[in-house]
N, C-alpha and C positions, 0 to 999 in steps of 0.2 A: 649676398646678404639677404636678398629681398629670401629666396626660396628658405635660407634657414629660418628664417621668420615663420614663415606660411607652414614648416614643417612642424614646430613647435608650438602652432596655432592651433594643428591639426592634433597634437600628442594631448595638448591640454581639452582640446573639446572633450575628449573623450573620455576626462574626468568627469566631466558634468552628469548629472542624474539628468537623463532621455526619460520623453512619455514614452516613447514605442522606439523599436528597433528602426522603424521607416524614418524616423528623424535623421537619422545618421547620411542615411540615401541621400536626401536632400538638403541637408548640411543647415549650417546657422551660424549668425554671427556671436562671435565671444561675444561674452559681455566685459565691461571694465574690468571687475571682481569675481573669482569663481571659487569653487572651494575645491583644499588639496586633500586629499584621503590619507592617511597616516591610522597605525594599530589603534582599535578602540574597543576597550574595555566595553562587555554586553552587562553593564549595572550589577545584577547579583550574582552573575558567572565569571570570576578572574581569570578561569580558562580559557572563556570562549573571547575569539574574537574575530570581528570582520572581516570579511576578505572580500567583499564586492562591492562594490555601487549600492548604496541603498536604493534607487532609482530601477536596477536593474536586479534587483532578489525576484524568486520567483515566488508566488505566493500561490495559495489556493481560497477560491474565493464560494467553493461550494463542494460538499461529498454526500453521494447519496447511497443507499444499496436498497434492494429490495429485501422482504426476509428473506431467511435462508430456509429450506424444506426439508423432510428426508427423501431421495431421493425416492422413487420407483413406488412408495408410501404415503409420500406425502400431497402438500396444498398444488405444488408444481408438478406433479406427476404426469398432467396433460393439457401442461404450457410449450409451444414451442421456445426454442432458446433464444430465436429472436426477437418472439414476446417477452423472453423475461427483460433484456438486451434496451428494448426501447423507451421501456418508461423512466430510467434510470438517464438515460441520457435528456431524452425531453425533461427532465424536474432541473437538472443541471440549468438546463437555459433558461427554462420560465422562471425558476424561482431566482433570478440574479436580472432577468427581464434584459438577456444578453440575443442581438441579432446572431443566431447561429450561424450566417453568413460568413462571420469575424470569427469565427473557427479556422485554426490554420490544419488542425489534423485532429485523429479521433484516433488510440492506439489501444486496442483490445486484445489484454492477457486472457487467454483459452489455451486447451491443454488435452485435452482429448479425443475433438470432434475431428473427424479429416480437413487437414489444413484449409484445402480449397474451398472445401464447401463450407467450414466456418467461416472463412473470409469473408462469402458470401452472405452470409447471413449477418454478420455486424455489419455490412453496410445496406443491407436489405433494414436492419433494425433503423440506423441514423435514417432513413427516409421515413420510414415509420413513427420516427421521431421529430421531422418536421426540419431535416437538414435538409439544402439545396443540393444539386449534383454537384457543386465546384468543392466542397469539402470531402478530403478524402479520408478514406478507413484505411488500415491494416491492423492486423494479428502478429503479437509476439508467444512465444513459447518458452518459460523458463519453468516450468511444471508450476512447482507450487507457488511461489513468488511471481507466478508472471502477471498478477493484476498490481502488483507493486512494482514490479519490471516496467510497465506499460505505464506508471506515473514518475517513473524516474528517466524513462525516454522521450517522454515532454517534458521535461524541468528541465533536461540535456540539450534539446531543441530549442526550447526558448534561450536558452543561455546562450546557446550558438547564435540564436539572431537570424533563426529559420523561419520562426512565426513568431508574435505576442500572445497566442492565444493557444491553445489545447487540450484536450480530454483526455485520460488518462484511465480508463476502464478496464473490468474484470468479468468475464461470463463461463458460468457452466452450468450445464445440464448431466449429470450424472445420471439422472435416468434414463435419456435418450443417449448417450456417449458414455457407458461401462469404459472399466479399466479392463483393457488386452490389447494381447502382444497381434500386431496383424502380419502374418507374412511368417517367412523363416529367418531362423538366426543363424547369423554367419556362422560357422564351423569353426573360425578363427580365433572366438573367444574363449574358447577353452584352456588355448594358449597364453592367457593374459588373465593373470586371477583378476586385478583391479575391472579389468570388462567385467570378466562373471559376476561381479558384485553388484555390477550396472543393472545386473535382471534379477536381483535379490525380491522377492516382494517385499515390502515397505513395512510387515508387521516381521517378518523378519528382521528386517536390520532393528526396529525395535527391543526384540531381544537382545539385539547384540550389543546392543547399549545398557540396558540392563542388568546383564550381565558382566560386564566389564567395566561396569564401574559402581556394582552394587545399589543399582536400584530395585528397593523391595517392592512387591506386591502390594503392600500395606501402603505407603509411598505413592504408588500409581494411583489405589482404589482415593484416596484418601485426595490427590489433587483432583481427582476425575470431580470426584462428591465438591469439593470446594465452588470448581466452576460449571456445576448445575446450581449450585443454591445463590452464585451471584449474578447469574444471568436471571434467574426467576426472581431475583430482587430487584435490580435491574427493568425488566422487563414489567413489572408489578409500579415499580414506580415511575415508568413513562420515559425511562430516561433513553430509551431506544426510536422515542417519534418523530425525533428530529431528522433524524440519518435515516430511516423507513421509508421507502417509497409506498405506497398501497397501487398494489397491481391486481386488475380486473380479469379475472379468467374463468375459465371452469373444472369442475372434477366429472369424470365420465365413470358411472356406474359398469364394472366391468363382468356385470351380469347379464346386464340389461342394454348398456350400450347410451343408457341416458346421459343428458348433461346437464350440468347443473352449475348456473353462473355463480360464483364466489369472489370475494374480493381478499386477499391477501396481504394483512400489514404484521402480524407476530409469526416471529419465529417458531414452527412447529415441533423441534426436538430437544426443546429444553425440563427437564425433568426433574420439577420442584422437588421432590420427594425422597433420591437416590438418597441411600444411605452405602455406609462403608459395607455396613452387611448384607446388603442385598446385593451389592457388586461382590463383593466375595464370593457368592455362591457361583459366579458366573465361571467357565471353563475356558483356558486360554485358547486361542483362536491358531497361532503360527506354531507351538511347540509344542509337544504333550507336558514339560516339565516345566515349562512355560511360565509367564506372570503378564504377556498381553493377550489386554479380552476386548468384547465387542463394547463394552462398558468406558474401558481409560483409553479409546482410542478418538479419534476425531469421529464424527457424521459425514456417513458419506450424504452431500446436498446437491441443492440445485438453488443457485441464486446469481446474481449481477451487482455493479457499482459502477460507480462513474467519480471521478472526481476534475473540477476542473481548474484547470493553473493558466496562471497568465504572469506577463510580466508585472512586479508591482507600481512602475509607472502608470499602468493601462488600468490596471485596478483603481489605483486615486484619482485617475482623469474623467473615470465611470460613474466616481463614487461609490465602489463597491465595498460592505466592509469585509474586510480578512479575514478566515478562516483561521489558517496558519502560513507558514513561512520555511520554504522544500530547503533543508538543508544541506544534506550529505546523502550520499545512497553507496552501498559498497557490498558487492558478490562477490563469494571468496568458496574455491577447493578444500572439501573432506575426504577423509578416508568414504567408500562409495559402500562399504559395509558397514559404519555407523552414521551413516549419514544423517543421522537425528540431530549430530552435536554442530550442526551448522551455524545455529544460530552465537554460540558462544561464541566462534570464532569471528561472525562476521558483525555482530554489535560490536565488539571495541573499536573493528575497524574504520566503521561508521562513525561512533562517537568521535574517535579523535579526528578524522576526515573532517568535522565540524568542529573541531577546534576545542572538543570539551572532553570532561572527565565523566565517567560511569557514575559519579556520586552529584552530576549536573543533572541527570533525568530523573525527570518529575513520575513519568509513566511509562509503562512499555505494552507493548502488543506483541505478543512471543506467539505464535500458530503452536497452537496443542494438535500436532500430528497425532502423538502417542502422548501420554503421561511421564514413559520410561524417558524419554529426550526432553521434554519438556524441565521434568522435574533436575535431571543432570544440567541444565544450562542452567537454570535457577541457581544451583548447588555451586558451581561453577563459577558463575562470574559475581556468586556473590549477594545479587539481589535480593531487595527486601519486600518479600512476599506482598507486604501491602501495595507496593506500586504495579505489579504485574495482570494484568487481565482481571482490571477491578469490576468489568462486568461479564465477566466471564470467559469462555476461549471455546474454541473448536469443538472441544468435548459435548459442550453441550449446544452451541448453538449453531455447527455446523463448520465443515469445509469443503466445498463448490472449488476445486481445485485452481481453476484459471481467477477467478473472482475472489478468492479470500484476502489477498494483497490491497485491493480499493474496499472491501468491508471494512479492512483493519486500521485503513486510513481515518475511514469515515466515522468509523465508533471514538480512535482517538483523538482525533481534531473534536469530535464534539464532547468526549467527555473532557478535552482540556477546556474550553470552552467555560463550559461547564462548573471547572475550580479556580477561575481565574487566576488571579496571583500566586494561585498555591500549586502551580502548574506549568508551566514555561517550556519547559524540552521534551519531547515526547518521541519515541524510539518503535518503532515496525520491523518485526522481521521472523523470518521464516526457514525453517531447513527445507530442502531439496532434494528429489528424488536423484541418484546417481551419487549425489556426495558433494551437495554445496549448501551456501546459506547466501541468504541475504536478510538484510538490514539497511531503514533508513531513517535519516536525525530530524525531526519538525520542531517549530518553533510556535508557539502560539500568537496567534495574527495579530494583539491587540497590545502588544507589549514588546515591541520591536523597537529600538532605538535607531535614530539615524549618526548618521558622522556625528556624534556627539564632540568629537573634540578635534572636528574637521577646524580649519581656520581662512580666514578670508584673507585671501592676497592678492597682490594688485597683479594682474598679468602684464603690463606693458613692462612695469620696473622686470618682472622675471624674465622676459621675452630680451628684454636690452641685456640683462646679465648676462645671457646662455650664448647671446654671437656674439661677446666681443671678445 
């Protein structure tokens, strides 16, 4: 009798909203009253509905990035990548006035620098950035998604009850780490169309999308133009200062060999001015017959992000306020030759993963690899133009391969922020080199319900019902 008591003691604790995972280690007494969890309606979503602990949602309580540059051209051109790497993580902590101690990990999506010695250098940046030796670093690699990889493997973490606390970051340097193949290729892939598709370059399978599902020219040139004139709006009215880090560097005269300190807060490859006609002129880059150019494709950049998540018990104990609220995250297989259409397939997955319908999100942040995939997932799943990369996208303001994932965090969560009530669910996601996508579901921090139609019951009367 006594032990099914104590069993049932222990099943009910574990309803309870914990501050921290460590509470559970050292246990606590029930209280008389506790509350039971049952399906709860999220107020203006009839779709969406709870499925955790309010106590235990993982939130994000800070996103930062640095601009983005053109690479090998531009303000980072002779920034090391772990310069760009540290100040992004330092603003994380100061500006939340968090002991970095209470850091359980630091997980940095990069994507083209040699494994090891990027490794090295993210945790060369966290010291830089004023972490202790007892917090650790690692590198994820999901190509393009892997700065959003890297925030969905601490929300996974925390969930787990591995740590309360976490960073979630993105860095690259395309200037100092070009795209190339190093080494030889197995001979073996020749035998395997779907491998040969693996080593497609990336303006290639653009066409390939393109093409097969009639995306014009017109089309491309015409979204490319869209998200330079909203980023230059965007950027014109300050709505980018928030999420900007300003990082102190310099530019080296490559005549002269001079330096020259500079400080870096706007995005340099955003180009108020692009019209359809002047992208027209331009000549496709992967086909002769082609329709992708250097114009409707993304920026090759150089920039970093940081975002940082913790459990949202830890968060209200701190007093921190909410950012937003990690809800779903979902990678999902394409064909590796249109590898553009990733993202269509892997938002719905994500949406309903979080429990809601496509017609629940408020925003999205779709990565403008090409225009040609870009504009096809638009087409595709439906959306309405106005909610998509209302301050622009890739096109114009850049994609830092490993680091685009925590940019796209951080511009979303601020521009929900931003619309308040007219803004609630918020969706990131990204196709992938090889033939995938990802996609993940946020919540805006400030309009979160709890167990709204939890109920108070007495534990002892339920504890006597269940052993007799």
């Amino acid at each position: 009798m006594e032990k099914a008591i104590n069993r049932q003691r222990i099943l009910l604790d574990h309803l309870r909203p914990s501050s921290s995972s460590s509470d559970h280690a050292h246990g606590s007494a029930l209280s008389v009253s506790s509350l039971s969890a049952s399906a709860c309606m999220a107020g203006d979503s009839a779709a969406y509905q709870r499925n955790s602990v309010f106590g235990d949602d993982v939130v994000i309580v800070a996103a930062h990035r640095t601009a983005l540059c053109k690479s090998k051209r531009g303000s980072f051109k002779d920034t090391f990548a772990d310069d760009l790497l540290a100040p992004v993580l330092k603003a994380v902590i100061e500006r939340t006035n968090l002991n970095p101690s209470e850091v359980g990990d630091i997980v940095v999506g990069t994507v083209l620098a040699p494994g090891s010695q990027r490794a090295s250098e993210c945790r060369m940046a966290a010291f830089y950035a004023g972490f202790p030796e007892t917090v650790p670093v690692r590198t994820v690699n999901r190509q393009c998604s892997s700065g959003l990889q890297a925030v969905a493997d601490v929300a996974a973490a925390i969930k787990a009850g591995f740590y309360d606390i976490g960073i979630g970051a993105g860095l690259e340097s395309m200037t100092v780490n070009p795209m190339a193949w190093d080494g030889d290729v197995n001979p073996k892939v020749k035998t395997f169309e779907q491998a040969q598709n693996c080593l497609l370059p990336m303006g290639v399978t653009s066409e390939n999308v393109a093409h097969r599902f009639s995306v014009t020219r017109k089309e491309q040139d015409e979204a490319a133009v869209d998200s330079h004139r909203k980023a230059a709006a965007a950027t014109a009215a300050g709505k980018f200062r928030d999420e900007i880090i300003p990082v102190s560097t310099k530019l080296v005269d490559p005549k002269t060999g001079d330096e020259k300190p500079i400080t870096v807060a706007v995005d340099d490859g955003i180009r108020p001015n692009a019209s359809v006609a002047d992208l027209a002129r331009l000549k496709p880059v992967f086909k002769k017959d082609g329709t992708t150019t250097a114009g409707n494709s993304s920026q090759v950049s150089d920039g970093a992000g940081a975002v940082l998540l913790m459990r949202r018990s830890v968060a209200m104990q701190k007093g921190l306020p909410i950012l937003g609220v990690f809800r779903s995250f979902s990678a999902v297989g394409v064909d590796p030759a249109i590898m553009g259409v990733g993202p269509a397939v892997a938002i719905p997955a994500a949406v309903k993963a979080a429990g809601l319908e496509l017609e629940d999100i408020d925003l999205f942040e779709i990565n403008e690899a090409f225009a040609s995939q870009f504009v096809y997932c638009r087409k595709k799943l439906g959306l309405d133009p106005e909610k998509i990369n209302v301050n622009g996208g890739a096109m114009a303001i850049g994609h830092p391969l490993g680091a685009t994932g925590a940019r796209c965090v951080a511009t979303l969560l601020h521009e929900m922020k931003r619309r308040g009530r007219d803004s609630r669910f918020g969706v990131v996601s990204m196709c992938i080199g090889t033939g995938m996508g990802a996609a993940a579901v946020f919540e805006r921090g400030d309009c979160v319900d709890g167990l709204c139609n939890a109920k108070k019951i007495d534990n002892q009367n339920l504890l006597s019902k269940d052993v007799k």
